[in-house]
C-alpha positions in Angstrom: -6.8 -47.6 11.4 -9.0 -44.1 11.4 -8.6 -42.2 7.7 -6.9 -39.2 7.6 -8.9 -36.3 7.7 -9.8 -35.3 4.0 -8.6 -31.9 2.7 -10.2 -28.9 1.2 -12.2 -29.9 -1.9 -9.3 -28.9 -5.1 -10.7 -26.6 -8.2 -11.2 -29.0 -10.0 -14.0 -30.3 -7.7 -15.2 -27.3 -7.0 -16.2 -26.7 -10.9 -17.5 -29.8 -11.1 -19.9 -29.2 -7.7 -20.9 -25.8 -8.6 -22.0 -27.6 -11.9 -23.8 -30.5 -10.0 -25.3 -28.0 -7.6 -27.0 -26.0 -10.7 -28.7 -29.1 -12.1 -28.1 -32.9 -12.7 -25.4 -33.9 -14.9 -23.3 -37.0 -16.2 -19.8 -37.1 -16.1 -19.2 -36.5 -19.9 -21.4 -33.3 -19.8 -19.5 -32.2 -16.4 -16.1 -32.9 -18.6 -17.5 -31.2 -21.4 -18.4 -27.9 -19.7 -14.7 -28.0 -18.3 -12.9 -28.6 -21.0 -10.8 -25.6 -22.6 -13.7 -25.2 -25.4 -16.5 -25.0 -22.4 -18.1 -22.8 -20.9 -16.0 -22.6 -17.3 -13.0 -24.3 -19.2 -12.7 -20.0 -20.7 -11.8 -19.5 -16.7 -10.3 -22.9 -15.7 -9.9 -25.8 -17.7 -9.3 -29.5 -16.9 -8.6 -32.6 -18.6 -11.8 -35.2 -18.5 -9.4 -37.9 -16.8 -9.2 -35.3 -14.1 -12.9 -34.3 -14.0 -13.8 -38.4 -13.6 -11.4 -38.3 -10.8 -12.7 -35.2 -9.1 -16.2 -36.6 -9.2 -15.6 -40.4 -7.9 -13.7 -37.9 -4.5 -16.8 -36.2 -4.5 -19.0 -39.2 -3.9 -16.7 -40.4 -1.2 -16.9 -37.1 0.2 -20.9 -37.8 0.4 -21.0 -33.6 -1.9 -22.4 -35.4 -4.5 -24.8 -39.0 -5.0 -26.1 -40.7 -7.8 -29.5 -39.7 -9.7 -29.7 -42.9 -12.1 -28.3 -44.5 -15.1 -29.4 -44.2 -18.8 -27.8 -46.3 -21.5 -25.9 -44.7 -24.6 -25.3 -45.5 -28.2 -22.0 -43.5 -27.7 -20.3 -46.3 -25.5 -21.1 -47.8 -21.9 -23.8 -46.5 -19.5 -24.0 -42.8 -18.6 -24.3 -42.7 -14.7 -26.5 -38.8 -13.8 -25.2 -37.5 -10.7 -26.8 -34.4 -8.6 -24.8 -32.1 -5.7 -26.1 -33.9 -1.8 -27.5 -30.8 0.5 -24.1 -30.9 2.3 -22.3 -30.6 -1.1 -24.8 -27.5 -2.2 -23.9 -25.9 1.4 -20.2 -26.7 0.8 -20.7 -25.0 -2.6 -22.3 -22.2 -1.8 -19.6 -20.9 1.7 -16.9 -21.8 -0.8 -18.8 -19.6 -3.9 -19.1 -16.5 -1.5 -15.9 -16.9 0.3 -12.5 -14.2 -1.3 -9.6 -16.2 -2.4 -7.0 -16.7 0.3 -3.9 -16.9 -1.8 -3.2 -14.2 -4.3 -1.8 -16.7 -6.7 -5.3 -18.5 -7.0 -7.2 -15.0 -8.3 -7.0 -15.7 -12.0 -8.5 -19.3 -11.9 -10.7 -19.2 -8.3 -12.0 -15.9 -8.6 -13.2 -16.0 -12.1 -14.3 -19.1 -11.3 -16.4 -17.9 -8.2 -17.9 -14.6 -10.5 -18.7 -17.3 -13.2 -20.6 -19.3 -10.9 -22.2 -15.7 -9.5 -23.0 -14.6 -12.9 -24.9 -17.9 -13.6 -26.6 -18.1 -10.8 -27.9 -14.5 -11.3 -26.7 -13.5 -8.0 -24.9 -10.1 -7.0 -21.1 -10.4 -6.7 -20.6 -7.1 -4.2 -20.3 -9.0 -1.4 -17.7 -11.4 -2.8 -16.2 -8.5 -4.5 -15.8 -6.2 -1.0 -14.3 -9.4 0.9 -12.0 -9.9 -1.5 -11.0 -5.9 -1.8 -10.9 -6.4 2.2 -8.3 -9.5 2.3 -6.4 -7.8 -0.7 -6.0 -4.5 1.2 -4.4 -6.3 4.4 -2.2 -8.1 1.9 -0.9 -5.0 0.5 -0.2 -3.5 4.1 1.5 -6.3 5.0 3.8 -6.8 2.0 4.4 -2.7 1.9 5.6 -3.4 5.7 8.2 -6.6 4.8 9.2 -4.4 1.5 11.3 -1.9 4.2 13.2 -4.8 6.0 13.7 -7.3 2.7 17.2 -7.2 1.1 18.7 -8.7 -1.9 16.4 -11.3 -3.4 13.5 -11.4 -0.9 13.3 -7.8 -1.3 12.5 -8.6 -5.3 10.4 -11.4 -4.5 8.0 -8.6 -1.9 8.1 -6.3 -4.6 7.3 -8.9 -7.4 4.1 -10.0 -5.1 3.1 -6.3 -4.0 2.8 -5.3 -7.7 0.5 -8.2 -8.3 -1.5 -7.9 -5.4 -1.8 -3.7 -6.1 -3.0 -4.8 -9.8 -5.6 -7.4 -7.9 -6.8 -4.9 -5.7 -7.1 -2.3 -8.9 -8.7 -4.8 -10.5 -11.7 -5.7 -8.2 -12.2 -2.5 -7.1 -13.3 -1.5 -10.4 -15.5 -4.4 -10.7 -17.0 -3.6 -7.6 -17.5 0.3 -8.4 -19.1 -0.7 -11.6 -15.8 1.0 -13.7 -15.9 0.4 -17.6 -12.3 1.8 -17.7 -9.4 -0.5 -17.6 -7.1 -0.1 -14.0 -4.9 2.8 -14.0 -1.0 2.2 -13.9 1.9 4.2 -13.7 5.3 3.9 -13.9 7.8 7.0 -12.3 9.5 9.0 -14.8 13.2 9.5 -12.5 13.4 10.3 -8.6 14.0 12.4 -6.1 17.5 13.3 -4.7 17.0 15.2 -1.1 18.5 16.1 2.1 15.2 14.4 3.7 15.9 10.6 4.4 13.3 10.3 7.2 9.9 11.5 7.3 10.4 12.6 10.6 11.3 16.6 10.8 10.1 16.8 7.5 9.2 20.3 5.9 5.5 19.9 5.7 5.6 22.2 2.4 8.3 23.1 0.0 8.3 26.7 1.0 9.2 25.3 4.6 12.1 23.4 3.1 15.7 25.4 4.9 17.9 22.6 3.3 19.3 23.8 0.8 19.4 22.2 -3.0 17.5 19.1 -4.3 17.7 17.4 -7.7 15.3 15.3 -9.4 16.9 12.8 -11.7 14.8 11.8 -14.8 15.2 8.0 -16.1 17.1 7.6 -19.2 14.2 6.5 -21.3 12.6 10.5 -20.8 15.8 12.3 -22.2 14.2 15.2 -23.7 11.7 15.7 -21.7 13.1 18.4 -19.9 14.2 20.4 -23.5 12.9 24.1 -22.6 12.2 24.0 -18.7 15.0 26.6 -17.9 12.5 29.3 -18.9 10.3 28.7 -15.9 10.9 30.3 -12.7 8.9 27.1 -10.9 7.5 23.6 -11.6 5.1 21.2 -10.5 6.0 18.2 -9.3 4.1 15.1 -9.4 5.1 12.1 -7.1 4.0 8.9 -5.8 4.5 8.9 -1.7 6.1 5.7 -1.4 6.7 5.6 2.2 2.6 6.1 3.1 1.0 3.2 4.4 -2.5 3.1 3.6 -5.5 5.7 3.9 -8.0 7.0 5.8 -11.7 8.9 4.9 -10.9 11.1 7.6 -7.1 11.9 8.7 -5.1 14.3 11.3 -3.1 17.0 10.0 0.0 19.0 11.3 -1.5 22.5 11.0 -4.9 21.8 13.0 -5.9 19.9 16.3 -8.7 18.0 14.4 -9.1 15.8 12.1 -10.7 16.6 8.6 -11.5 14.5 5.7 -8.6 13.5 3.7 -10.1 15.4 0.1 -9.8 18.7 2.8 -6.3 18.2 3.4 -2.5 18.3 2.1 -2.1 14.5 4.2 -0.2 12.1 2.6 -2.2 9.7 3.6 -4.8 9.2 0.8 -6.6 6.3 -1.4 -3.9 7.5 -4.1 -1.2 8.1 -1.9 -0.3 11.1 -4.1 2.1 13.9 -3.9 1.6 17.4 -5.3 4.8 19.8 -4.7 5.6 23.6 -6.1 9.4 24.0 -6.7 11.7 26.7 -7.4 13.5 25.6 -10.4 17.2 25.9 -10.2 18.8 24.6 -13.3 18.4 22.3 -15.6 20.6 19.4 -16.8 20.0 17.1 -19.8 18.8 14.2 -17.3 17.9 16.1 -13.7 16.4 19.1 -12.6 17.8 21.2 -9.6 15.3 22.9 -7.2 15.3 25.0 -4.2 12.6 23.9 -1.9 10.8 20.4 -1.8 9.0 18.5 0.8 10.2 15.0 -1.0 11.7 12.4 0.8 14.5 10.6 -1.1 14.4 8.4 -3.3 10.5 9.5 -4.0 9.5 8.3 -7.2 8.4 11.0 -9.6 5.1 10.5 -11.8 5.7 13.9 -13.8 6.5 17.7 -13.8 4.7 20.5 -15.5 5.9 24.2 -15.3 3.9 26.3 -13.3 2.4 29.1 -15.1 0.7 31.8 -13.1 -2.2 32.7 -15.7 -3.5 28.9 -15.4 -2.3 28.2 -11.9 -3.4 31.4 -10.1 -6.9 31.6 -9.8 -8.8 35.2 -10.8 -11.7 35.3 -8.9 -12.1 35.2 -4.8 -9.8 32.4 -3.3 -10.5 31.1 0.1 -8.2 28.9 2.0 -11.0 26.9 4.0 -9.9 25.8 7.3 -6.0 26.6 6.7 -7.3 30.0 7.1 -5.7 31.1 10.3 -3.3 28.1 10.7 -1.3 27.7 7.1 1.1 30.1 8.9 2.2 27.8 11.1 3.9 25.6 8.2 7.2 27.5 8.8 7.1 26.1 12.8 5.9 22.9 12.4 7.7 19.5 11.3 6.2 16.3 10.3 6.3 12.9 12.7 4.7 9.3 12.6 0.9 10.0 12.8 0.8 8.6 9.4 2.3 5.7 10.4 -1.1 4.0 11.7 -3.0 1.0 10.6 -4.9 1.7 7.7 -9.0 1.6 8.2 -9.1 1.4 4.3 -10.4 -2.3 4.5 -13.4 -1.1 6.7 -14.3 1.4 4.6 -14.6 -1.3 1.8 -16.9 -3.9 4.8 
């Protein structure tokens, strides 16, 4: 009867591999280095029963062979085993390769920059592939977040926020940050007539529909103590329903395209949303505007009044190329040409 066909190698054989592959070792000095107090047992940590058992499948998987024996005044004979040239190739497409499952990051990935780190080699490429495979993740778990109910739509939500922290998190590695990843949590919402991004006002001084409200979350009572003496307020959202970004984007009010930093698109690598309402009244927990190009149910990041000394510039103001066509805001209505694929993981290839 033909054996089964073996499956992928487990962490705990990888560790001991990667370890094998750097230099000769015995099984106590592979335990050692993967125990909790050793050096990869900071990342991911085994018991030794475990390591003993990873390394007798790695012999039968021919990754590894036997160097010699030397005695020991410890206890029985200490049996020196090296990575085979198939094990070090094994090794090193498993060392470069991103994690598949997001759930593996903390122990694999670590694991993988350890081995990187020792080995003196440059992480980037890891680092970009695994940006890459995060970044289709997160399209594809924003997409099943809109048709999830009940439960499953906690459990997308659950795994989108981890995967969004990932992502943070690797990208800053692989920008060479020093500043922890940025994380923000909305301070209330928005309450509109706008329920679908199509027909949109593409500003808030477009907006014919009348009243909006944006409700503050109960924690931020207060906040709003003194806002009725402003005429108008910033608002600061996060645009929930935009799927990814683009270096270069279409816009309503042109016939081109123009890079995204040139634009008021809502498709951005922040997908952020910067709005000028009229302020209405306000109430001990929600502010009512006249004018917003919200969708909603928006999640709000914060408002600031406006103030025409600091928000007004003195000097010569030009409008770039909305010169000519910002006019054309009170004709025009927005549709689905930000509903594309994103190209954010070939910017990162």
């Amino acid at each position: 009867m033909s054996r089964p066909p073996r499956l992928e190698p487990s962490l705990p054989e990888w560790g001991a591999l990667g370890l094998l592959c750097e230099e000769p070792r015995h099984g106590w000095a592979v335990a050692s280095e993967l125990a909790p107090g050793g050096e990869l047992g900071r990342v991911f940590s085994c018991t030794r029963p475990l390591v003993y058992r990873a390394l007798g499948q790695l012999r039968e998987a021919g990754l590894v062979e036997v160097r010699g024996t030397a005695t020991s005044d410890a206890g029985p004979e200490r049996t020196t085993l090296a990575a085979t040239r198939r094990g070090r190739t094994a090794f090193a497409r498993w060392r470069d390769a991103p994690v598949e499952h997001v759930r593996d990051l903390r122990s694999e990935l670590m694991l993988k920059l350890l081995f990187h780190e020792r080995a003196g080699r440059d992480p980037s490429p890891l680092l970009r592939a695994q940006a890459a495979s995060l970044a289709e993740a997160e399209l594809a778990l924003e997409r099943q977040a809109r048709s999830a109910a009940d439960f499953e739509h906690t459990l997308v939500l659950w795994r989108l926020s981890v995967v969004r922290a990932a992502l943070s998190f690797v990208e800053a590695l692989l920008d060479r940050r020093t500043v922890e990843p940025v994380v923000y949590r909305p301070v209330g919402l928005v309450v509109s007539p706008h329920t679908d991004l199509d027909g949109m006002p593409l500003q808030p001084i477009a907006d014919t529909n009348g009243e909006s409200r944006i409700e503050i979350f109960e924690p931020h009572r207060g906040c709003l103590e003194d806002l009725d003496g402003f005429s108008h307020l910033w608002v600061l959202a996060h645009l929930h329903e935009t799927t990814g970004w683009d270096a270069v984007v279409p816009t309503f009010l042109d016939d081109r395209t123009h890079g995204t930093f040139a634009t008021r698109s809502p498709r951005r690598p922040n997908a952020l949303g910067l709005s000028l309402a009229r302020v209405v009244a306000v109430e001990e927990l929600a502010v009512v505007v006249d004018g917003i190009d919200l969708l909603s149910g928006t999640p709000v990041l914060d408002l600031k009044p406006y103030v025409p000394l600091f928000d007004v510039p003195q000097d010569e103001v030009r409008a770039g190329w909305f010169e000519g066509r910002a006019e054309r805001v009170f004709r025009r209505r927005s549709d689905d040409r930000f509903a594309m694929r994103s190209r954010r993981t070939e910017a990162r290839s």
